[in-house]
C-alpha positions in Angstrom: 78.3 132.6 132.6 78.7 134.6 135.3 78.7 139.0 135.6 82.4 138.3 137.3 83.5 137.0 133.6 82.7 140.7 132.0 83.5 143.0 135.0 87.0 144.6 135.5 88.3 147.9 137.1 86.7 149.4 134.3 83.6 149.6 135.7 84.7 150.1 139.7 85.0 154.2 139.1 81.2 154.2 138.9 80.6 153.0 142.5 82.2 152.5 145.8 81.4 156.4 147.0 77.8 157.3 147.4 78.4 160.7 148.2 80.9 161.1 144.9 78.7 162.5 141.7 79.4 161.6 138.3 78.1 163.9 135.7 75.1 163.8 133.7 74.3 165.3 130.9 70.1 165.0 131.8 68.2 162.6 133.3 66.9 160.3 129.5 62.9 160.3 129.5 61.0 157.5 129.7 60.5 155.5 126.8 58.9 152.0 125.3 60.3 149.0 126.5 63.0 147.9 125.2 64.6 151.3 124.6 65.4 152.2 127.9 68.6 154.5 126.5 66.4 156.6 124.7 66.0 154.7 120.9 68.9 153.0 121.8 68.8 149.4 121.5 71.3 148.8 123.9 70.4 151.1 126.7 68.8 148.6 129.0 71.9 146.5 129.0 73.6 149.7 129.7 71.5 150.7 132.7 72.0 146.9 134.2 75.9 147.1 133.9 75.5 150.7 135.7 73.1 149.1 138.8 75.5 146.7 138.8 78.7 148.3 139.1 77.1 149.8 141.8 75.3 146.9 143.7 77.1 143.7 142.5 75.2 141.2 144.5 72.2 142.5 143.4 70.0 139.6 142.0 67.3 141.3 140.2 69.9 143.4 138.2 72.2 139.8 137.4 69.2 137.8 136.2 67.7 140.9 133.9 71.7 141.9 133.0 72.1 138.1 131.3 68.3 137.7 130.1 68.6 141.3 127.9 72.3 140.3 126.9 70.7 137.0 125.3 68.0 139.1 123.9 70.4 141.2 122.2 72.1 138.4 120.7 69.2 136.8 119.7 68.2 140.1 117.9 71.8 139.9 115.9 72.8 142.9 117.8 77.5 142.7 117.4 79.3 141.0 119.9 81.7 143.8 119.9 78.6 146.5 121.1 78.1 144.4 123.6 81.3 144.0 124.8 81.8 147.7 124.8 78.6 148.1 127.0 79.8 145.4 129.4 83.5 146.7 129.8 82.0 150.5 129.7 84.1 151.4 126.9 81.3 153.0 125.3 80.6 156.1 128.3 83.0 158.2 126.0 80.1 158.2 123.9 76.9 158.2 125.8 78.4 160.2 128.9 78.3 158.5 132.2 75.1 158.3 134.3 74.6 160.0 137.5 75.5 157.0 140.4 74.9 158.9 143.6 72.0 161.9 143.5 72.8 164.5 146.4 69.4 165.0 146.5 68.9 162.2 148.4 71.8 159.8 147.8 69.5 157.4 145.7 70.8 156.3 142.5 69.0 157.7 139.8 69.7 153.6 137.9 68.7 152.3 141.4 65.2 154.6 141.3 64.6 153.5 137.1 65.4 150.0 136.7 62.6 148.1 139.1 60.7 149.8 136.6 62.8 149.2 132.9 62.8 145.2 134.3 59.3 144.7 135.4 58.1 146.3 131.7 60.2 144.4 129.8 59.4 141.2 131.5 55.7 142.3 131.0 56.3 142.9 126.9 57.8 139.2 126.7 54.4 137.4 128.5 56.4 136.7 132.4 56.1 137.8 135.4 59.1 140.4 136.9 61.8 138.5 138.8 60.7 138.1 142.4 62.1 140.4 144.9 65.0 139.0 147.6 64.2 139.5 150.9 66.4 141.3 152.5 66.9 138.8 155.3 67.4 136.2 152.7 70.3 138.1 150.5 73.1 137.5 152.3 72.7 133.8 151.9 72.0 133.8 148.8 75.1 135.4 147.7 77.4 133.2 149.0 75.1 130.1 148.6 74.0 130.3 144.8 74.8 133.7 143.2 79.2 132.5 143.3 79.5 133.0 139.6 77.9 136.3 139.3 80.0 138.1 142.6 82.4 140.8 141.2 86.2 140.3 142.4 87.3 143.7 141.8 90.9 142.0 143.9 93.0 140.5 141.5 96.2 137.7 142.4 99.4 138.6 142.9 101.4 136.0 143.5 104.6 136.3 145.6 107.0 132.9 145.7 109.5 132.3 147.9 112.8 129.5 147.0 114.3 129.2 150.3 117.4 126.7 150.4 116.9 124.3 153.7 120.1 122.8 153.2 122.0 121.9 156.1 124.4 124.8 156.3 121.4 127.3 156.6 121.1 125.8 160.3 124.4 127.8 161.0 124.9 131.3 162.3 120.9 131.5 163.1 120.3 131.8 159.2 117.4 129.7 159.3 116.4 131.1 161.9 116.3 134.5 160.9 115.0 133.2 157.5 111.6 131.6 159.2 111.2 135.3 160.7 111.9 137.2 157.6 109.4 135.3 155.8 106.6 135.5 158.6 107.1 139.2 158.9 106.6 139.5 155.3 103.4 137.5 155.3 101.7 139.4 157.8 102.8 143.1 156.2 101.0 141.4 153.1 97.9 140.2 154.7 97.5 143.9 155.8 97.7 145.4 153.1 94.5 146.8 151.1 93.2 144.7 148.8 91.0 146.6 146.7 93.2 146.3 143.4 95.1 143.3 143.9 95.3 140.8 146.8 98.8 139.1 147.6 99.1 135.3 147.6 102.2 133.7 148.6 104.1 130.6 148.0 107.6 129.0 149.6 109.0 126.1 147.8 111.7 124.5 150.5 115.1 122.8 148.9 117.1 120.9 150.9 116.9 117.2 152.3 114.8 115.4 150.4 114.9 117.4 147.2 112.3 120.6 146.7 108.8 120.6 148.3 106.4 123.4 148.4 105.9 124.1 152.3 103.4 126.8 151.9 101.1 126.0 148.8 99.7 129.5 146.9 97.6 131.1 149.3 96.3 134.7 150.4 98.2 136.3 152.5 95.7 136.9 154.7 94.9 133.0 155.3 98.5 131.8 155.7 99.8 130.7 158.8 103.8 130.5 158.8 104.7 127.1 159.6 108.9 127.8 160.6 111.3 125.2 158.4 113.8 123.1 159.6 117.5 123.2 157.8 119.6 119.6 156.3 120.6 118.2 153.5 121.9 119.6 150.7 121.1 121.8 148.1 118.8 120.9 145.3 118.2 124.3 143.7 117.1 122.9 140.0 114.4 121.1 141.7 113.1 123.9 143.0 113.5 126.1 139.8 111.3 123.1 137.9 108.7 123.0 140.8 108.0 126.9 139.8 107.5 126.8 136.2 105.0 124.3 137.2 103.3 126.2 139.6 103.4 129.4 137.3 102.3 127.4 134.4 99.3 126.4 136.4 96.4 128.6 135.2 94.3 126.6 137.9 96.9 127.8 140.6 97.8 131.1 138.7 94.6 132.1 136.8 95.3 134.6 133.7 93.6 137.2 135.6 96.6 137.4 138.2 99.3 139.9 137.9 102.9 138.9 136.7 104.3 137.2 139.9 107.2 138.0 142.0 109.9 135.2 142.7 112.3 135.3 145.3 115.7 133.3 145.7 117.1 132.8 148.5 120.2 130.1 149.4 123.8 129.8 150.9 125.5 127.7 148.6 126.2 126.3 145.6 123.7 123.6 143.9 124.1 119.9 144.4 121.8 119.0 141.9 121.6 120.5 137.8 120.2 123.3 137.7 121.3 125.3 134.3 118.8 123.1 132.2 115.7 123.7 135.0 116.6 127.4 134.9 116.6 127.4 131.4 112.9 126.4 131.1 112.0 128.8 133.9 113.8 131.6 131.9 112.1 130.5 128.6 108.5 129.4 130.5 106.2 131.9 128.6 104.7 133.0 132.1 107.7 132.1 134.7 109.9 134.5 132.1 107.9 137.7 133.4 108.5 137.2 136.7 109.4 140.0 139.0 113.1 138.2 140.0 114.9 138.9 143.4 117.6 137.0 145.0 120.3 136.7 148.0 123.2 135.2 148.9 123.7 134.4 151.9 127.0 134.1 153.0 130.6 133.6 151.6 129.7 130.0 149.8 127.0 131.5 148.0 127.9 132.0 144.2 127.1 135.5 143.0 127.6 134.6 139.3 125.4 131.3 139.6 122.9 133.6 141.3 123.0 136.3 138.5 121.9 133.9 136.2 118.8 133.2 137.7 118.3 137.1 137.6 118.5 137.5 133.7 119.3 140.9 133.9 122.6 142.7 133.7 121.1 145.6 135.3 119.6 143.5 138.5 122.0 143.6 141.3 122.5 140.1 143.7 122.3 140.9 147.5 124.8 140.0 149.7 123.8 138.5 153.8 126.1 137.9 156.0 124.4 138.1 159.2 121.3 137.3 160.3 119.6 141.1 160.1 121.4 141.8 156.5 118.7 138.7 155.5 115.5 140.6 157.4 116.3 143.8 155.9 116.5 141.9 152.6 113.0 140.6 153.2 111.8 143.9 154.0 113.1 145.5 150.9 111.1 142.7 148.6 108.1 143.5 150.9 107.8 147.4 149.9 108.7 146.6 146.4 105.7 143.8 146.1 103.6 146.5 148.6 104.2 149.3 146.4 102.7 147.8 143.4 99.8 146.8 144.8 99.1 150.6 145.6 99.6 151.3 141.9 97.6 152.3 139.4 98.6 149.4 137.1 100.2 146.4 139.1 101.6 145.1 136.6 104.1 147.5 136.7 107.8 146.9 138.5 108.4 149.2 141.4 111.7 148.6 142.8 112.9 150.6 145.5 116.4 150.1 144.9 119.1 150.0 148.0 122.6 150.1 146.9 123.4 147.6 149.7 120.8 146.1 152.6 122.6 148.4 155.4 122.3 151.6 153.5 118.4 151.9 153.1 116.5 153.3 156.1 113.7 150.4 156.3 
């Protein structure tokens, strides 16, 4: 089981910044193996999770880290102190270590743990584990050390329901709707991804029934492939073609952030759609959603379209030209933007026009 199981942003304060010191209280003496935290049973697995918080890819660390948490368990030590070591929970009590030394930018865990390894590898009859080359780390990594990498970036998926029908081909609508949604995909892929990365989706509905024309992907490796516009209108398709996606913990994994769905369609449905919307508005993921819509249009159906919202409070947009729907875009690209900057994601931030044409984009 791999170190990118246990590690969350709990443990991403402790690194990144070499020149950034975290207090200590004194550097702990050296003691017998085994008791690296100073008596403390648990202080080798302590000074692992540190070395590895700041050097993720380091080998050494990821081989002693698992071999000392079997140990431990072996030795009946709770699941629940170990879990507090793992997720750092338990610095409140121990104070955290120094990560960076001005003295010489060497990390006081870095300097110890060659040291805490090789003596407790000696105490159980082995030999150390074998030092990487350096030429030789890179490689490895991406070769055979996948499940131990740290993905500090978590998903946040962004889908798009864009109605194809035929009567989007009018007016440049479609046209305007191909640009709205590239122009949106490349402010994603540019945004940092330290906390969260942005993956989007665009389930089509229109001739032929609902399709998804750009499957889940990062930002960063999409390639906007423009839509054409017939047929008619299949909307419930497309609202059963997200709960299944959503629902999809291969797709979605419980890791990701709450998505963000966007509707987006001219007319009224051809097909039913109550029932479909139902089970995305009872779906125990779907439900959480982050929901936006537009209407685009006079045959679009505001009422139909507030349904699909949920919320009294949620306001349908209005499009009746061909920039109304850009600007529209632009306002669901700063609200998905602006929670990736946060400090908890999760949260909704919705910068909140009270029409398209008012807000300065």
């Amino acid at each position: 089981m791999g170190w990118g199981k246990y590690h969350e942003d709990n443990v991403s304060r402790y690194w990144r910044d070499a020149n950034t010191k975290v207090r200590m209280g004194h550097e702990p003496q050296d003691c017998p193996p085994g008791k690296a935290g100073g008596g403390d049973e648990l202080g080798e697995l302590r000074l692992l999770r540190r070395r590895l918080a700041e050097n993720p890819g380091d080998r050494h660390a990821q081989l002693a880290f698992h071999a000392e948490k079997a140990r431990l368990e072996k030795l009946g030590v709770g699941a629940r102190e170990i879990l507090d070591v793992i997720h750092g929970s338990d610095e409140r009590k121990h104070g955290p270590l120094d990560i960076a030394d001005r003295s010489d930018g060497t990390s006081a865990v870095y300097r110890r743990l060659p040291n805490e390894v090789e003596s407790r590898a000696r105490s159980n009859g082995s030999k150390a584990p074998a030092e990487v080359p350096s030429n030789m780390r890179g490689e490895k990594r991406m070769s055979k050390l996948k499940d131990f990498t740290v993905s500090t970036a978590r998903p946040l998926p962004v889908i798009v329901l864009a109605d194809v029908s035929g009567s989007m081909s009018a007016n440049g609508k479609i046209d305007a709707l191909n640009d709205a949604v590239q122009s949106m995909i490349e402010s994603f892929a540019a945004e940092d991804h330290s906390r969260a990365e942005i993956h989007v989706a665009v389930v089509a509905f229109g001739k032929g029934g609902a399709r998804l024309h750009q499957p889940l992907l990062p930002a960063t490796q999409i390639k906007w492939e423009r839509v054409g516009a017939a047929g008619n209108t299949p909307m419930g398709a497309a609202f059963d073609l997200v709960v299944k996606m959503v629902e999809d913990h291969a797709q979605i994994p419980s890791r990701a952030y709450r998505p963000t769905v966007v509707l987006v369609s001219d007319g009224q449905p051809t097909d039913e759609w109550r029932e479909p919307l139902q089970r995305m508005l009872a779906s125990d993921r779907a439900s959480k959603a982050s929901r936006f819509v537009l209407g685009i249009g006079d045959d679009a159906d505001p009422a139909m379209l507030a349904e699909f919202l949920a919320d009294p409070a949620a306001r349908v947009y209005s499009a009746h030209e061909a920039r109304q729907i850009k600007n529209f875009f632009r306002w669901v690209t700063m609200s998905v933007t602006q929670r990736t900057r946060s400090l908890n994601p999760n949260s909704v931030v919705v910068v909140d026009p009270m029409a398209l044409d008012d807000y300065d984009f």
